[in-house]
N, C-alpha and C positions, 0 to 999 in steps of 0.2 A: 565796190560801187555803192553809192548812196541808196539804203533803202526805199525813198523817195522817189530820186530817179527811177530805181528798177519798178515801183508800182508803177509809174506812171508810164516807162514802155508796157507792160502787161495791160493796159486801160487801150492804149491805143492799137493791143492788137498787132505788135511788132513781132513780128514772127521769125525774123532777122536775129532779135536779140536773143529770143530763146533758143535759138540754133547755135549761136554764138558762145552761151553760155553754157549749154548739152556739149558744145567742143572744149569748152575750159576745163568742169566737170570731167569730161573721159581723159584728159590730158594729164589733169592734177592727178584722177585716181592712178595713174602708170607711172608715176614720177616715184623716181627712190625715195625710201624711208628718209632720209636725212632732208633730200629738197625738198619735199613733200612738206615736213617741218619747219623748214626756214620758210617757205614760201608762206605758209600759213600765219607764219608770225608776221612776215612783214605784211599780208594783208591785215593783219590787225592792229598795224599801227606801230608796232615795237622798230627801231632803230638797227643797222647794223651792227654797231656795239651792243643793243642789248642781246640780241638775239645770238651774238657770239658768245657771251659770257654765260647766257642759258644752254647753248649745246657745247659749250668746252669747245671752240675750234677760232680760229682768229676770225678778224675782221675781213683778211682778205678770203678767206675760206665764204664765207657768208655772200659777201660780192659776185665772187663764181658763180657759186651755187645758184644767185637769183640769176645771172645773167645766163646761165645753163638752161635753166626753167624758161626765162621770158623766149630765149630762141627757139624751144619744143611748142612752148604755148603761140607762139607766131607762126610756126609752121601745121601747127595742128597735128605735131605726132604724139604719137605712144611710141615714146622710147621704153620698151620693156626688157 
């Protein structure tokens, strides 16, 4: 999320988004080592190629893996 953006829900007192994001936060912190990683890379901008070539595992490995993530993160569990 844009910096920006997020100061500006926190100005207006969006109390929505920081629940939103306290659900993202506890989601992330439950997610395996490995997604945990990828996931963190692709929020930072890196590519599925690069992000493959950085933890040794293909491209289609990497794909799963976020698509594994974004479905915990939509349902709001702790896969533990």
């Amino acid at each position: 999320m844009d910096e920006k953006l997020l100061m500006l829900q926190f100005k207006k007192d969006n109390w929505q988004v920081i629940e939103e994001m306290d659900n993202w936060l506890y989601v992330f912190d439950h997610l395996p080592k490995k997604m945990k990683l990828i996931v963190d890379f692709r929020v930072q901008g890196l590519t599925n190629l690069e992000i493959s070539k950085i933890c040794g595992c293909s491209e289609c490995n990497v794909r799963a893996q976020l698509s594994k993530a974004k479905k915990r993160f939509l349902r709001g569990e702790s896969c533990i």
